[in-house]
C-alpha positions in Angstrom: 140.7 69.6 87.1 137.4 70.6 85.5 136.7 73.6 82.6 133.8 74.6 81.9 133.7 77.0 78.8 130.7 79.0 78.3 131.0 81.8 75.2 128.5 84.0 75.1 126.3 82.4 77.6 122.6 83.3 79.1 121.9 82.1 82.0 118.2 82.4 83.5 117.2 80.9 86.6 113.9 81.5 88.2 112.2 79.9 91.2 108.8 80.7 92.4 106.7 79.4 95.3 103.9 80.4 97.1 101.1 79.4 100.0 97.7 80.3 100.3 95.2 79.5 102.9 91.5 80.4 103.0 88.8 79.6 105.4 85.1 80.8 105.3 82.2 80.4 107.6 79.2 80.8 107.0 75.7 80.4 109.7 72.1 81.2 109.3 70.1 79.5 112.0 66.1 80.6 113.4 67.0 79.8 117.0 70.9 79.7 118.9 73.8 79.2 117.1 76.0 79.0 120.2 79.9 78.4 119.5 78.7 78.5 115.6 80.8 79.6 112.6 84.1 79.7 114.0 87.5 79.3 111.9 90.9 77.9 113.7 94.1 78.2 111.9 97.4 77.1 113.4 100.0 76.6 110.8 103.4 77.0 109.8 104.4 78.8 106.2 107.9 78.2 104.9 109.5 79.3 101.5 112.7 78.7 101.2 114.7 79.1 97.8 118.3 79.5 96.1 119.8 80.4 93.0 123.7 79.2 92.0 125.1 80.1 89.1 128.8 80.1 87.3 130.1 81.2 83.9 133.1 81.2 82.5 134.5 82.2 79.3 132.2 84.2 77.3 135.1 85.7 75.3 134.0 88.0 72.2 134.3 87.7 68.8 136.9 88.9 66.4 134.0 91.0 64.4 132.2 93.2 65.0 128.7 90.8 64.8 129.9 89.0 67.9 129.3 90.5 71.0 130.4 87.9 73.5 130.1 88.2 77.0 128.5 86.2 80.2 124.8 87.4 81.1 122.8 85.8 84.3 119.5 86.6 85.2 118.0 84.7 88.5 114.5 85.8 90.2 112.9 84.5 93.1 109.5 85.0 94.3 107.8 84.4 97.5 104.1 84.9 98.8 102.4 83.4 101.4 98.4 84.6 102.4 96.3 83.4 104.9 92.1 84.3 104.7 90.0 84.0 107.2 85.6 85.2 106.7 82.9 84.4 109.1 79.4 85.4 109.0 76.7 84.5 111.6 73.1 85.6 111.6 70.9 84.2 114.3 67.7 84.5 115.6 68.1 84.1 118.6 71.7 83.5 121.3 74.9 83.9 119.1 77.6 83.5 122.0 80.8 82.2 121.3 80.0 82.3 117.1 81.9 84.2 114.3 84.9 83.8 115.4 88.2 84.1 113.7 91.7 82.9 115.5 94.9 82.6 113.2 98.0 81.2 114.8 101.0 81.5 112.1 104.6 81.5 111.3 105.0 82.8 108.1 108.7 82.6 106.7 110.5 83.7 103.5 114.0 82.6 103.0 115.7 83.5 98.8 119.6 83.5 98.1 120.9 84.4 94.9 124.2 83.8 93.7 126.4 84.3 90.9 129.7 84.0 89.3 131.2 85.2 86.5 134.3 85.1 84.7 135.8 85.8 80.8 133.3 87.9 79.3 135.7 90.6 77.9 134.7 92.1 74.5 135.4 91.5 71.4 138.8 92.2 68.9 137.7 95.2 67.1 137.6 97.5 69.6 134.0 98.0 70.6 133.9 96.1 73.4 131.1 95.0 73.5 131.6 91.9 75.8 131.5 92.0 79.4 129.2 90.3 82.3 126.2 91.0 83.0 124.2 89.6 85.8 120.3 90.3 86.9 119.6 89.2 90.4 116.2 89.9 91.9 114.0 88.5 95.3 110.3 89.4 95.7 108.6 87.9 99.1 105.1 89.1 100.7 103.2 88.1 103.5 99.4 88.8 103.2 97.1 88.2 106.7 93.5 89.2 106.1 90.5 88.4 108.9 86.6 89.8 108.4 83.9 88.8 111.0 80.3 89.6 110.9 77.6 88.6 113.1 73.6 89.3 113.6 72.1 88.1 116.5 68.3 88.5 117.6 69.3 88.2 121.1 73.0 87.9 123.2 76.0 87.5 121.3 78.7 87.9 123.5 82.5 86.7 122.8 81.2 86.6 119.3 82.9 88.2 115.9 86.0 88.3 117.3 89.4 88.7 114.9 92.2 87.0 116.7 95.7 86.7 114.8 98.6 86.1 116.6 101.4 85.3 114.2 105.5 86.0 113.0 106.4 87.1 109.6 109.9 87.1 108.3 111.6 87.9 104.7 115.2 87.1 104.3 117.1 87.3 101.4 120.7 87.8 99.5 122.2 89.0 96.1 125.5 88.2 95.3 127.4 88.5 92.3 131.1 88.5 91.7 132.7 89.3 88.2 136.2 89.1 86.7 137.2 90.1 83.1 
């Protein structure tokens, strides 16, 4: 059998992760800038993190200068973002140009998990020991599209914002402490 013996112990744990995708366009063209200027994006985003974390012991002092006690602190954060800019200016046919299409799966997956035991107070009565434990998940999604087109003469299926995409956040605290 193993024992592990924390007193007074901090624990932080942090993990942090993050995606970012940008695409710009950008045409100027005197005569036809047929199918010009377009951005595709078909992609997959995945964050997926976890936290674990035991204490024992973490027993107080016998003064009153010891405070004793487990403490955890565990932080995840997640952000995905996907950009997508097209600008066309033509002097003439712009038809099929300026367009933006985004295809995604955007997923955010965090866990947190901690376990504490001991961590009473001290002998002189203050009791000032205890567990304490932190537990936080941030996630964000971000999607943004911006189209812009000048044509001197037809500009049809042109400047077009297409985003066709799934965004999910999942995530769990748990904490479970015994004096």
């Amino acid at each position: 059998m193993t024992t592990m013996t924390l007193t007074a112990a901090t624990a932080p744990t942090k993990e942090s992760t993050n995606h970012k995708t940008h695409q710009r366009s950008g045409v100027v063209c005197g005569d036809d800038s047929v199918g010009s200027g377009n951005n595709l994006n078909f992609q997959n985003q995945e964050n997926s993190g976890s936290n674990a974390l035991l204490q024992s012991g973490g027993n107080g002092g016998d003064d009153d200068d010891y405070n004793g006690g487990n403490s955890a602190n565990q932080g995840i954060g997640q952000s995905q973002s996907s950009s997508q800019k097209s600008g066309v200016v033509s002097g003439d046919d712009s038809v099929l140009s300026g367009n933006n299409i985004n295809v995604q799966n955007q997923e955010n997956s965090g866990n947190n998990a901690a376990a504490q035991s001991g961590g009473s107070g001290d002998d002189d009565g203050d009791d000032n020991g205890g567990n304490s434990a932190n537990q936080g998940i941030g996630q964000s999604q971000d999607s943004d599209q911006k189209s812009g087109v000048v044509s001197g003469d037809d500009s049809e299926g042109s400047g077009n914002n297409i985003n066709v995409q799934n965004q999910e956040n999942e995530g769990n605290n748990a904490a479970g402490q015994q004096d």
